[in-house]
N, C-alpha and C positions, 0 to 999 in steps of 0.2 A: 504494500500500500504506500503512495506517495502522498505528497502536500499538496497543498492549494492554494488557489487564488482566488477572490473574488470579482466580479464586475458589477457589484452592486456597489451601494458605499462602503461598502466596509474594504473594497479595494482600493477607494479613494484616502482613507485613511492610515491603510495601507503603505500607499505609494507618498503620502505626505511623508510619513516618519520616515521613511526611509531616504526622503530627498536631505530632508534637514539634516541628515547623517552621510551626506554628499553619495548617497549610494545611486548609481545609474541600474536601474533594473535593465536585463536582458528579453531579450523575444523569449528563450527557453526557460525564462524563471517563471513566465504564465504558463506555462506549461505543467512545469513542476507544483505549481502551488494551485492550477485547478482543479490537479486531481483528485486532491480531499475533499474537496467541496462536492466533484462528480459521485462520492462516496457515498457522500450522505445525501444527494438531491437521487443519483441513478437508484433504481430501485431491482431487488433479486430475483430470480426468477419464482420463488416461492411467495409473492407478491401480486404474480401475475394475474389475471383476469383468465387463464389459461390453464396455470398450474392445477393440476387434482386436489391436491392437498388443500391449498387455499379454497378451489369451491366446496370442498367438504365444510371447512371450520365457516365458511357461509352459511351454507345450509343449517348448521348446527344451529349457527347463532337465530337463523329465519325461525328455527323449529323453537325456538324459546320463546318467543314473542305472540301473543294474540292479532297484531294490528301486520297492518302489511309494512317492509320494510325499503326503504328505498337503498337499494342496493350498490348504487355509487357513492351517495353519504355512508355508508358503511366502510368502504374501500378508504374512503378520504379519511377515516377514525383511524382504520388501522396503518396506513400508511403514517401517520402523523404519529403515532404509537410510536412505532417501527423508527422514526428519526430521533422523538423523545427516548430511544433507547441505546441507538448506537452516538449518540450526541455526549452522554458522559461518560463514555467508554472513552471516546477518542479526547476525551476533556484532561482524565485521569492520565494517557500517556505525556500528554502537553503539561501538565503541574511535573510530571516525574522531571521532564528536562530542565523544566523552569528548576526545581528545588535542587538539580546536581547544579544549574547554572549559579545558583546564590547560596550553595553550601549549605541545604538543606534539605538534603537529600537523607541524611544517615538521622537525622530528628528521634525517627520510630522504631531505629532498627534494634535490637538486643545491645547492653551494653557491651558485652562481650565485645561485640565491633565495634563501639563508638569509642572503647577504649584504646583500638587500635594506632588511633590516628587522633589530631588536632582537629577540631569538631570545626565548620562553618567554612571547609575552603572550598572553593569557587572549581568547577570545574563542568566544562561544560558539551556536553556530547559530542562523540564522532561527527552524528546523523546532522547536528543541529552546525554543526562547522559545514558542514559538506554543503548543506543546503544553500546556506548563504552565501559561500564560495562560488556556488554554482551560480547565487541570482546575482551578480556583480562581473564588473567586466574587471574587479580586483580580483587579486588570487593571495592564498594563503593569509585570508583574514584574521587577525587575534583579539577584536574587541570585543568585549564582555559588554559594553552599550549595546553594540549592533546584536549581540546575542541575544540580550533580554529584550530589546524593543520587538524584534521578530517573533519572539515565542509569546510575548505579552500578548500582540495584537492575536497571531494564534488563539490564544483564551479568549480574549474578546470577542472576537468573531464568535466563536464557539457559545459565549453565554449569550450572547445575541441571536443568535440563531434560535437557543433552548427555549429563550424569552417568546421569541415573536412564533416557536412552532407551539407554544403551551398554551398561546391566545387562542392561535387558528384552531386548537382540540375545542376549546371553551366552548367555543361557536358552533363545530359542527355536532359537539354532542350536544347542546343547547336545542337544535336543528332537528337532531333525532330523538322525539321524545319519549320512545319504545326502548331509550338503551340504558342500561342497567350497569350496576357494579359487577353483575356477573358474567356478564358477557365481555367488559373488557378483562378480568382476570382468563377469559377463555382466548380473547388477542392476547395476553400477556404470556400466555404460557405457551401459544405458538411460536411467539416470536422469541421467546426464551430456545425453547427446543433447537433453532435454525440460527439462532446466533450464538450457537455453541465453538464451532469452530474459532467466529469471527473474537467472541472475547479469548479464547486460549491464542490468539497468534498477537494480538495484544497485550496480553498478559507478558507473552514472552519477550518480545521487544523493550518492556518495563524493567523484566528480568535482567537484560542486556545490558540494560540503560545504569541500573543498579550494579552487576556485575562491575562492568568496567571501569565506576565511579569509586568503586572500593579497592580495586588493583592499582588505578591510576591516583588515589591518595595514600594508598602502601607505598607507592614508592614516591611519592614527594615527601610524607614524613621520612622514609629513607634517608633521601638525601639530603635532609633538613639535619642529621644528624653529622653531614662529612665522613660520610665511609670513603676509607682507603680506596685504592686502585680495584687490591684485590676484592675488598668487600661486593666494590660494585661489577665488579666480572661475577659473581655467584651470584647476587640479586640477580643479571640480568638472564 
């Protein structure tokens, strides 16, 4: 899964902060940065109007109801479900970068690890370097500004999105006056089922993000202490 861009305003805002930080965005960083966005707007095939599965848990839902059901306000509930779901999945990988980038990353971990190392040092992800590298016509970028204003906006977008998809649910379940608490825990635990995969390959990515933030502060407190030649030929 890649990043994203937006062409709403939230890419104007965007492309502000990033000017004020003299950064010239590239043709390929809209590329890169829409594809989060295509993530959460494109929808799965188990969503489909086609899918088997999906017209069963329709009909399910049809079968609970006395009144007739208008069957695209339906679709539009679960759909709107379906982004209210995957929306703080990909919210939680964007705090994990943010928290390795301002040294608050290890906060929750066992002390056992937090005694490892000097708590609150800044270090900020492979993914989250690459990225920016890539959207600039600079190369081998090292600011910790550019870092954080990029991944902030990230969240932002992201809570902006959560916001403006949790109004449009209000309305359309508003709309549907046959819909119940019981039939969205019956969308809830569809869309549970089918984003099984999707939360473990983010989950893992978190994992990664963690991993390498704990290797790569082992060895700054390392060399915080002035190992010898040799000490540092065995670390490495």
């Amino acid at each position: 899964m890649n990043f994203f861009c937006f062409q709403t305003s939230e890419e104007q805002i965007l492309s502000q902060n990033f000017n004020q930080l003299n950064i010239t965005l590239t043709e390929e960083s809209t590329t890169v940065l829409q594809n989060l966005k295509n993530n959460i707007e494109n929808l799965p095939d188990y969503l489909s109007k086609r899918n088997k599965a999906f017209q069963e848990i329709v009909s399910q839902i049809q079968s609970m109801s006395d009144h007739a059901m208008n069957i695209q306000q339906l679709r539009k509930i679960i759909i709107l479900l379906y982004r209210l779901t995957i929306i703080p999945i990909y919210y939680r990988l964007w705090t994990t970068y943010l928290k390795s980038g301002i040294g608050e990353l290890i906060v929750s971990c066992p002390e056992t690890i937090k005694n490892l190392y000097t708590m609150n040092i800044s270090i900020w992800p492979k993914e989250i370097i690459d990225i920016v590298n890539n959207l600039t016509r600079k190369k081998n970028i090292n600011d910790s500004e550019i870092f954080f204003k990029f991944v902030s906006c990230q969240l932002r977008y992201l809570e902006q999105q959560l916001k403006q998809f949790q109004m449009e649910l209000n309305i359309e379940v508003n709309k549907l006056s046959c819909y119940t608490l019981s039939i969205q825990k019956i969308i809830e635990t569809y869309l549970e089922e089918h984003l099984q995969s999707f939360c473990l390959e983010i989950e893992h990515r978190i994992e990664l993000v963690q991993y390498d933030y704990h290797i790569r502060a082992l060895k700054i407190e390392f060399l915080r202490h002035k190992p010898d030649t040799y000490q540092v030929c065995c670390f490495s």
